[in-house]
C-alpha positions in Angstrom: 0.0 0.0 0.0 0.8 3.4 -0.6 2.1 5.8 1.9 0.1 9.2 1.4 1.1 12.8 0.6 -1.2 15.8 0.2 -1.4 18.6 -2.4 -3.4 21.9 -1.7 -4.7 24.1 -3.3 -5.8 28.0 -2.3 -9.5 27.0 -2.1 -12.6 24.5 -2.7 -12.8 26.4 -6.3 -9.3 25.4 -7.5 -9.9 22.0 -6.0 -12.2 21.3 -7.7 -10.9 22.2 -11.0 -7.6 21.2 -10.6 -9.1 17.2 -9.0 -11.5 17.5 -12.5 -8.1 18.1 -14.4 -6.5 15.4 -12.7 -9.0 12.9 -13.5 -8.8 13.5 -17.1 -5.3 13.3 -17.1 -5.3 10.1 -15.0 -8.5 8.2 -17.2 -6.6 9.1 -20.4 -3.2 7.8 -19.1 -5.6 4.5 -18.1 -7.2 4.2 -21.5 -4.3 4.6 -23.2 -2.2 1.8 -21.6 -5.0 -0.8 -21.3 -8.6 0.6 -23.9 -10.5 0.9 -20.9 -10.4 2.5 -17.2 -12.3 2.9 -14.3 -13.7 5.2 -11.7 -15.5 5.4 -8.1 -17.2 8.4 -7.5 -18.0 10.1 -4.5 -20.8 12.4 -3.0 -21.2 15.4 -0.8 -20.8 19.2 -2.2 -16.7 19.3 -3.0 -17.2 15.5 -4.8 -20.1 17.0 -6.9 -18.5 20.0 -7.6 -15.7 17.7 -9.1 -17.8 16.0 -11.1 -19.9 19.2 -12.9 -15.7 20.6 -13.0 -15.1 17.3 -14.7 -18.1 18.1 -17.0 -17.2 21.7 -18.3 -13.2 20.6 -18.4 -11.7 22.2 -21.8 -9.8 18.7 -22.1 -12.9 16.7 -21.2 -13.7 14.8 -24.4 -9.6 13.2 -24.3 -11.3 10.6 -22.1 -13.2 8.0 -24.1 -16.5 8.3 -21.7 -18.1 4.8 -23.4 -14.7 2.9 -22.3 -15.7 4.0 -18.7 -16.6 2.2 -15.8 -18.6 3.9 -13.5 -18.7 3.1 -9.7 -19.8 4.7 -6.2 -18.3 4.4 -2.9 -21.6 4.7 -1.1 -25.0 5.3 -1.3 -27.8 6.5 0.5 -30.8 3.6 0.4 -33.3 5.3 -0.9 -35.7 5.0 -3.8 -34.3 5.5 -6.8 -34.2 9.3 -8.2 -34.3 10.6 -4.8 -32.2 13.9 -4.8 -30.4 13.3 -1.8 -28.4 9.5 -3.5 -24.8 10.3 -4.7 -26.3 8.5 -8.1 -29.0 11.4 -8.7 -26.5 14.3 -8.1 -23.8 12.8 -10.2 -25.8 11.9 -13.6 -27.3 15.3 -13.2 -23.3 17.2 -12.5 -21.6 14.8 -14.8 -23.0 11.5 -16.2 -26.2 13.1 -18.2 -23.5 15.2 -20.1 -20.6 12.6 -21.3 -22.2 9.6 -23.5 -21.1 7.7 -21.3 -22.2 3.7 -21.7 -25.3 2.7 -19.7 -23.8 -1.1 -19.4 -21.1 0.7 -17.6 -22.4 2.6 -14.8 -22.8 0.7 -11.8 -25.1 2.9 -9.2 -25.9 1.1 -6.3 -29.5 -0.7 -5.8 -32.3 1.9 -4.7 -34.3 1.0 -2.2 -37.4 0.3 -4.1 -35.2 -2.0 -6.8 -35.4 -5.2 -6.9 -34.2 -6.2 -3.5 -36.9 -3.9 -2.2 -36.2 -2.6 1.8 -33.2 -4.9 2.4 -30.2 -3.3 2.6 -28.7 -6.6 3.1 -29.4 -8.3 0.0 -29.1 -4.9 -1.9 -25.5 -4.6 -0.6 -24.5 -8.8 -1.8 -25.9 -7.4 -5.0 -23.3 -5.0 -5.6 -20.8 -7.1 -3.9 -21.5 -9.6 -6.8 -21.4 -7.2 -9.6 -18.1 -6.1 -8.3 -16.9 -9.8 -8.2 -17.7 -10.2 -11.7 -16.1 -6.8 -12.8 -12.9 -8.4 -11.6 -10.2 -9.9 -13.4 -8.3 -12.7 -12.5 -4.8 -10.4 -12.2 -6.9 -8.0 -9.8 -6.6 -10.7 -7.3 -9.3 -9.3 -5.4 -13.5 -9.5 -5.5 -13.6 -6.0 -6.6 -11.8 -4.5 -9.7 -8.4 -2.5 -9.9 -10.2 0.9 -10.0 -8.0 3.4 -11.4 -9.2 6.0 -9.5 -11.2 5.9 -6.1 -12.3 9.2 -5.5 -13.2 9.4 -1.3 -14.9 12.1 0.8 -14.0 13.1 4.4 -16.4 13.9 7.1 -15.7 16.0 10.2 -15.6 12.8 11.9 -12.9 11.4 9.7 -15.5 9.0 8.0 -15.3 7.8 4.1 -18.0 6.3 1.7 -20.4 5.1 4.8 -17.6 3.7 7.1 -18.0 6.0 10.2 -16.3 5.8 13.5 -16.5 2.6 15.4 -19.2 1.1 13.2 -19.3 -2.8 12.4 -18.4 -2.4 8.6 -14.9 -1.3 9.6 -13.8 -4.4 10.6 -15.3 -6.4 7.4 -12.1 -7.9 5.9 -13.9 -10.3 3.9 -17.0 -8.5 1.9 -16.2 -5.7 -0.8 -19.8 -4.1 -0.2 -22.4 -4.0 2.8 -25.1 -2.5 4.3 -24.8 0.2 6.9 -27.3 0.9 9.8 -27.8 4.0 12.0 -25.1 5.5 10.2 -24.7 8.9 12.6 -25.6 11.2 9.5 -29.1 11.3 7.8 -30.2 8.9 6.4 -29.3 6.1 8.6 -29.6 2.9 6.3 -26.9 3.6 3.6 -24.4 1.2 1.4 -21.0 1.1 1.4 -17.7 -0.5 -0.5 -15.8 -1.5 2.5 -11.9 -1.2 3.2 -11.2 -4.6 1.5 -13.0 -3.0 -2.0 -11.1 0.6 -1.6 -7.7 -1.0 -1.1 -8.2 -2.7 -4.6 -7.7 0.8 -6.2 -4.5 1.6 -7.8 -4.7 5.3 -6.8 -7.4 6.8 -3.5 -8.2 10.3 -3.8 -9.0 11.4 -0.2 -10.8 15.1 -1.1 -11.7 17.4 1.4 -12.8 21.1 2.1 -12.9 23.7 4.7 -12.0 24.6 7.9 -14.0 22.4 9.3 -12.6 19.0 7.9 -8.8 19.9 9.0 -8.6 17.9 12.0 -10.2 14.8 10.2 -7.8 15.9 7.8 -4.5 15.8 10.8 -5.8 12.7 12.8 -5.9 10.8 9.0 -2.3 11.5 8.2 -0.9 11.4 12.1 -0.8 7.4 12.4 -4.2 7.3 13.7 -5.9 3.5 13.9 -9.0 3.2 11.6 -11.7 2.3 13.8 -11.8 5.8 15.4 -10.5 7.7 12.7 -11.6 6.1 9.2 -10.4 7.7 6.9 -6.6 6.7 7.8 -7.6 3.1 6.8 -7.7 3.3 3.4 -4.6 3.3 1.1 -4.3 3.4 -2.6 -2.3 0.3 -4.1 0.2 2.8 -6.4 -1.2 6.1 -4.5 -2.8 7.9 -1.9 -3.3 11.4 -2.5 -5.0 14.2 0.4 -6.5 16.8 -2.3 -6.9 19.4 0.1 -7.6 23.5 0.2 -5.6 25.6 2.2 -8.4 25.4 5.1 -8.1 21.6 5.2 -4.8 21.6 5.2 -4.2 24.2 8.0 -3.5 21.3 10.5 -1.3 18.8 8.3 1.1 17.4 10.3 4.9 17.8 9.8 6.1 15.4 6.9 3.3 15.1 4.8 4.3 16.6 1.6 2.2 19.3 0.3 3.4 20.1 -2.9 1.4 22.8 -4.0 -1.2 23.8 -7.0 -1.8 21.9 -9.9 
């Protein structure tokens, strides 16, 4: 696993444009080297500013959007076209604008989908698409994602994998169901720390003043059950992309190598 470093940029504008430009850069390089790359997206307002960034991009149409596959980190279980599931907000930011191949976007089940009110069965659904995504040098049940991009809570939580909750300490399942998750609503979905680690490079994004010390604890050698987000590592890399008021509490040693 990777150890992590941290760029930042002078606010949550230039984050999200330069993260945007990054992405492009990154799914091209991907495309180019094997015809085909891959994505997990993320909520919340500075991973849905990234994705409408990643819409308007000048270099935008470099990446081959039908050779794209499309997953989320988490999800909100609730009916499908709700407003408030990370799927809504990003087909209406990003995925409504690119072409992009339906066969190839992989939301995760809606609460009135086929597995109807079971988060359970809902989450061994996605688990299973995942498992059939992979390929046999992924050595994993999830594929190689190019690019996993992660939020940050306050409380140091990614995708739905909050402090001290049961799906931390999943080593076996790349996706399950979350209950009473602290932060409305409580019945969510979530890859879990075995799915993330199968990413070649974790994008950890975070903005604001109020996300710093998440931001601290994460890169300080803090364990995972309190402090999630310093569980999960990127395979090649593990990148903090920060603005200057999330990075105002990095600790000493963590690289921060400037703008884009």
């Amino acid at each position: 696993m990777s150890a992590p470093s941290a760029v930042v940029h002078h606010d949550s504008s230039l984050l999200a444009k330069a993260t945007a430009a990054r992405a492009v850069t990154r799914l091209v390089d991907a495309q180019s080297a094997r015809g085909s790359a891959s994505i997990v997206l993320t909520g919340g307002g500075i991973g849905i500013a990234v994705l409408a960034e990643l819409a308007r991009a000048p270099a935008r149409d470099a990446v081959d959007w039908r050779r794209l596959d499309v997953w989320w980190g988490d999800e909100r279980f609730l009916p499908a076209g709700d407003s408030e599931r990370n799927e809504t907000q990003a087909r209406s930011a990003l995925l409504d604008h690119i072409g992009a191949d339906p066969d190839r976007v992989h939301p995760m089940p809606a609460s009135d989908g086929p597995d109807g009110a079971d988060p359970e069965r809902a989450a061994e659904r996605y688990a299973a698409e995942l498992a059939r995504a992979a390929r046999p040098e992924d050595h994993a049940d999830a594929p190689s994602f190019d690019v996993c991009m992660l939020g940050i809570g306050p409380d140091a939580h990614v995708a739905s994998l909050f402090p001290e909750q049961p799906a931390l300490y999943e080593q076996e399942r790349t996706a399950v169901a979350v209950h009473g998750a602290p932060k409305p609503p409580p019945t969510r979905i979530s890859l879990t720390f075995p799915a993330i680690g199968a990413a070649r490079e974790v994008w950890l994004i975070a903005s604001g003043e109020g996300k710093a010390d998440a931001v601290r604890l994460a890169l300080s050698g803090a364990g995972p059950t309190q402090i999630p987000a310093a569980g999960v590592r990127g395979r090649s890399r593990t990148l903090f992309l920060l603005d200057r008021d999330a990075a105002a509490r990095l600790p000493e040693g963590i690289a921060a190598p400037g703008q884009l």
